[in-house]
N, C-alpha and C positions, 0 to 999 in steps of 0.2 A: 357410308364409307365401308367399304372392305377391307382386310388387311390379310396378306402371306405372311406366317414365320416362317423361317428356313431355320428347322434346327429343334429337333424335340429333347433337349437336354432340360435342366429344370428354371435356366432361364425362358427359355424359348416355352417349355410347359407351364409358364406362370404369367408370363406374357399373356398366353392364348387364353387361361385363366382371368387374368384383371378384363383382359377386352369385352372375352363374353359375357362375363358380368354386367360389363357396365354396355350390354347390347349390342357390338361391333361384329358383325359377321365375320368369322376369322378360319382361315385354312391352315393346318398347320403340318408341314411337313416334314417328315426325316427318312435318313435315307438305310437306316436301319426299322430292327424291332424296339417298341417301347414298353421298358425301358431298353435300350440298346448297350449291353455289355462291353462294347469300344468305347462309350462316350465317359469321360470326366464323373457321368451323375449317374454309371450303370453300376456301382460297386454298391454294398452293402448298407454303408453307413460313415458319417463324416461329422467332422467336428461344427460346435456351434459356441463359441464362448465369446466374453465381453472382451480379455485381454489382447491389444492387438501391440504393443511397441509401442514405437516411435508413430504408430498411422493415428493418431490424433480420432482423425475424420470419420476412422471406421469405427471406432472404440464406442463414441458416441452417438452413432448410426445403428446399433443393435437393438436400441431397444425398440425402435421402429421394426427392425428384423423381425423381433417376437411377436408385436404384434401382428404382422403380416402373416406370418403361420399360425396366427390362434383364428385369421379370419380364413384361414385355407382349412384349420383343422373343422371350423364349424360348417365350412362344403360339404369335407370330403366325409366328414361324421365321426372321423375317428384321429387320434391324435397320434403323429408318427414320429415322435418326438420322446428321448427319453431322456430326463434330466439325471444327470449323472454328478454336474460338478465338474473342475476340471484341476488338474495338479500341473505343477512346478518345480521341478527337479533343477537344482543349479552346481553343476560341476566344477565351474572355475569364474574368476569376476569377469564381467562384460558379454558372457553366453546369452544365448538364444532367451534361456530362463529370465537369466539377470534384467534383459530389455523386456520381458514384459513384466516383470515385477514391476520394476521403477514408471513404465506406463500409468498398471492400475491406483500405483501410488500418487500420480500426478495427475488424476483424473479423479480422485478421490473416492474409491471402488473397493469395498471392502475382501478380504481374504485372511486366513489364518495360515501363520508363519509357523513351522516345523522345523526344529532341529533334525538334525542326520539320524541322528538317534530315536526321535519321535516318529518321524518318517517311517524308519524302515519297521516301528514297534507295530505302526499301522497298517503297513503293507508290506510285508516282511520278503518282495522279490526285489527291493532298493540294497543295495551292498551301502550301509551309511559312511562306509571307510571311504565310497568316491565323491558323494557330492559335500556340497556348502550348508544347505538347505533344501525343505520344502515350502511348498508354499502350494493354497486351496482354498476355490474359490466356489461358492455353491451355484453360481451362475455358471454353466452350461451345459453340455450334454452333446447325444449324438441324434441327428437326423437318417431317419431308415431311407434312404433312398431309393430304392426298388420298388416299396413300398408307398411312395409319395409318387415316380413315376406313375405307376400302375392306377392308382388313385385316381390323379386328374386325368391323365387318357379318359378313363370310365366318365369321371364327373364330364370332360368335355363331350363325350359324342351324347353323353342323355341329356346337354344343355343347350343341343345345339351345334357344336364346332365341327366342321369339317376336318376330320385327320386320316391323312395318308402316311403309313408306313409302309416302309420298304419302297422309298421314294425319294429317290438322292436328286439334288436338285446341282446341276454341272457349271451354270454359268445365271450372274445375277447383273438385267440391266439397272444401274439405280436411275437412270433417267425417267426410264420407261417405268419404272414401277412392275418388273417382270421379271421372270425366273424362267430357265429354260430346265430343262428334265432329262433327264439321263434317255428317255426315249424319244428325243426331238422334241416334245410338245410344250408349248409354252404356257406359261399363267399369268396372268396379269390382275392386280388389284392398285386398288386408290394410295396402299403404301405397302413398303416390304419392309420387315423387320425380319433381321440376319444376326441370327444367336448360332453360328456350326461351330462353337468354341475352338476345338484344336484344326478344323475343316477349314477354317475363317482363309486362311493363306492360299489356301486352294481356289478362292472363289475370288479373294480381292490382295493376289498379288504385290503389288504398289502399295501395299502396308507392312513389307515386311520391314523397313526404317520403325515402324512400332509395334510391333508384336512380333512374337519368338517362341516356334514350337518345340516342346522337350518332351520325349519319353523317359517315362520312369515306372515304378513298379512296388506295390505293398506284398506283405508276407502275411499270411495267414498261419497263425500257430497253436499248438495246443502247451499249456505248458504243466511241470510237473505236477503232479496228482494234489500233493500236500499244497503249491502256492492255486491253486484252481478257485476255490471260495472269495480267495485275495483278490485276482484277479474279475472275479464276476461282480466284485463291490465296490472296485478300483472307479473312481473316477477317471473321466478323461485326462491323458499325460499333453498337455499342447507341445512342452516343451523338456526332453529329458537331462539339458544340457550340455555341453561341450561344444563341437562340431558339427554335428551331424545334420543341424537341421528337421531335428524325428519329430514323431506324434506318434501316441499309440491311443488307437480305439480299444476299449474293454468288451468281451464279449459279453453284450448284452442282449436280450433272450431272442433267439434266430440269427444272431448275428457269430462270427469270431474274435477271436483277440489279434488285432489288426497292429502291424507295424507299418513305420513309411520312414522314409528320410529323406530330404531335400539334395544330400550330397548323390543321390544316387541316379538325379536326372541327368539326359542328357542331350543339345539337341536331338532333332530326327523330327521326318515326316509323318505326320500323324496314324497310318498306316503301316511305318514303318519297327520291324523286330517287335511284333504285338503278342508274339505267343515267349514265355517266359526259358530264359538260358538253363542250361544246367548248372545247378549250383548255386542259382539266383536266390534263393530262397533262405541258403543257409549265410548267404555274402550281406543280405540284409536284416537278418537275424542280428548275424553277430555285430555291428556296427551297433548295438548297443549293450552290449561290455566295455568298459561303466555306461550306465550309474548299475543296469540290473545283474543279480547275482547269476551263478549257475547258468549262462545260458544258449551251455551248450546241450544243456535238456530238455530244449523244448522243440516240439517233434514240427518239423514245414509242413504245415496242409496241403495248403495252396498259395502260390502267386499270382497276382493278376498285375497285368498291365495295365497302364494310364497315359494318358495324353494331354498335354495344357499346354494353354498359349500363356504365356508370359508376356509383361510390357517392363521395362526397363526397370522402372518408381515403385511398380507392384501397385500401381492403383488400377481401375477398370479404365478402359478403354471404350469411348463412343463417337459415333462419326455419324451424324445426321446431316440429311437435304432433304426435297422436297417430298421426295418420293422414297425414300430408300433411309432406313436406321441399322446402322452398325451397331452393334453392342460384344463385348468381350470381357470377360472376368479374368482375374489375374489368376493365375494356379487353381489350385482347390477352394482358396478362400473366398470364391463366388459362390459357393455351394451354400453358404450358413444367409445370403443376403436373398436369397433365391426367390421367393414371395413377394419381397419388399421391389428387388427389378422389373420384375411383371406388372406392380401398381403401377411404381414410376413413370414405365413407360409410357401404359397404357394414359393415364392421369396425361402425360404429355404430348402425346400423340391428339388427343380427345381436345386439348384444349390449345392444340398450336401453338407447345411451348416446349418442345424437345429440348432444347437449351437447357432449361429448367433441371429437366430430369438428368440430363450429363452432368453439370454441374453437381448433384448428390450424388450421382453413382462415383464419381470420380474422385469424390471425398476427400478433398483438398484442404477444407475450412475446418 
């Protein structure tokens, strides 16, 4: 059996990952550089924790996660993972915060609860005058992703794998089990697996009833001198509460102190407005004044843009036949399962039980 990925993102990199392992000759194509700076998995570093809400299915699918990357970290030799822990900022009842407290509480998931006052005694860039609470849990951290691209690329061509970058693949038969290529020439193997995350609509049209592409955009910042030690010891924020939506990554060592917020997507074509607005930087900034103090001092580095496909429920999206496997991750939160996809699939692919593996990624149960 042969297999084509379309799609060197860190689904489609773990995919080709689980195959070769388990001896599947596998091609794997993008139509960028790897890791590729447009894609969803080109940015620095992304959250990875237990608390998910109301997603039940995912909550409980993590720990499988972890081990998926401790068998990626024994490949690749080195661990790209840094556990940080992750906080809970809650600004008013029923936030963002509030749904995943009451998760880990119904899951029976340990965490230590912070007064406004405790909070901000421990990270002193919290204003405790806006939120409810905190709340901290020592299960997560962030994933280097640059650093984990980079990695299996290498681990894959010394193992074996055939990879083509800078190889955009234009048109996919799933009958045929073939890929056509930006320069006419086709490819064909025994099956295709189709990971181009925000690219997916481009290639298969007739799914945009379920999936929905948005751009949006994180801020890279430095912040004041005196909260800087705070911030470098800061756990992961998943949630800062109110509106927004946010996360913030802590810069941890090669990395920045990353902001993001969900209110700031917007549809558009995955190619579409990729280089960052004026003003962009400070527009995403401030959307978190509250919960954090001062922060109109903290200096924009950089912006970088992003791309994800969305499905309606926020669960993953798969669509398997004979010849041809769909796979799509909902937003960002396919970044932390990323290992665990690769098995799955491959595991289903190998044993003629794709079903199977939809059925977990989709994490309904």
């Amino acid at each position: 059996m042969t297999v084509l990925v379309a799609g060197a993102g860190i689904s489609g990199l773990s995919t080709a990952w689980a195959l070769t392992k388990r001896g599947v000759p596998v091609t794997l194509l993008e139509q960028g550089p790897i890791p590729n700076p447009l894609s969803a998995s080109g940015d620095q570093h992304r959250i990875i924790r237990r608390a998910y809400g109301g997603q039940g299915g995912y909550q409980r699918r993590i720990g499988a996660a972890y081990d998926a990357w401790d068998e990626m970290w024994s490949d690749l030799g080195e661990k790209h993972l840094v556990e940080t822990g992750f906080m809970l900022l809650c600004q008013q009842e029923g936030d963002g915060a509030d749904i995943y407290r009451d998760g880990l509480i119904e899951g029976g998931y340990p965490f230590e609860a912070l007064s406004p006052e405790e909070t901000a005694a421990r990270y002193p860039f919290v204003d405790p005058a806006t939120i409810r609470y905190g709340a901290v849990s020592e299960e997560g951290g962030v994933l280097l992703c640059q650093k984990i691209a980079r990695g299996l690329r290498d681990w894959l061509s010394a193992n074996g794998a055939t990879i083509r970058e800078n190889c955009k693949v234009t048109a996919v038969d799933a009958a045929a089990g073939s890929v056509t290529l930006a320069d006419g020439s086709v490819l064909s193997g025994d099956h295709v697996i189709v990971t181009a995350g925000a690219w997916m609509l481009g290639l298969f049209p007739d799914l945009s009833a379920n999936l929905a592409t948005y751009r949006t955009a994180v801020v890279y910042l430095t912040p004041p001198e005196d909260l800087r030690e705070a911030w470098e010891r800061s756990p992961c924020i998943l949630d800062p509460g109110g509106p927004i939506d946010g996360y913030v990554l802590p810069p941890v060592p090669g990395t920045g102190l990353k902001f993001g917020a969900g209110i700031h997507k917007y549809k558009a074509l995955p190619d579409q407005d990729r280089v960052a607005k004026p003003g962009e930087g400070e527009i995403l900034r401030d959307y978190f004044s509250p919960p954090f103090a001062r922060i109109g001092e903290y200096r924009v580095d950089d912006v970088v843009t992003c791309a994800y496909t969305f499905t309606a429920d926020e669960h993953f999206f798969v669509k398997t036949g004979d010849r041809t496997t769909i796979v799509s991750a909902c937003s960002g939160h396919g970044y932390k399962f990323g290992a665990v996809v690769g098995q799955k699939l491959a595991e289903g692919l190998i044993a003629k039980d794709m079903d199977s593996a939809r059925l977990w990624l989709e994490a309904r149960d």
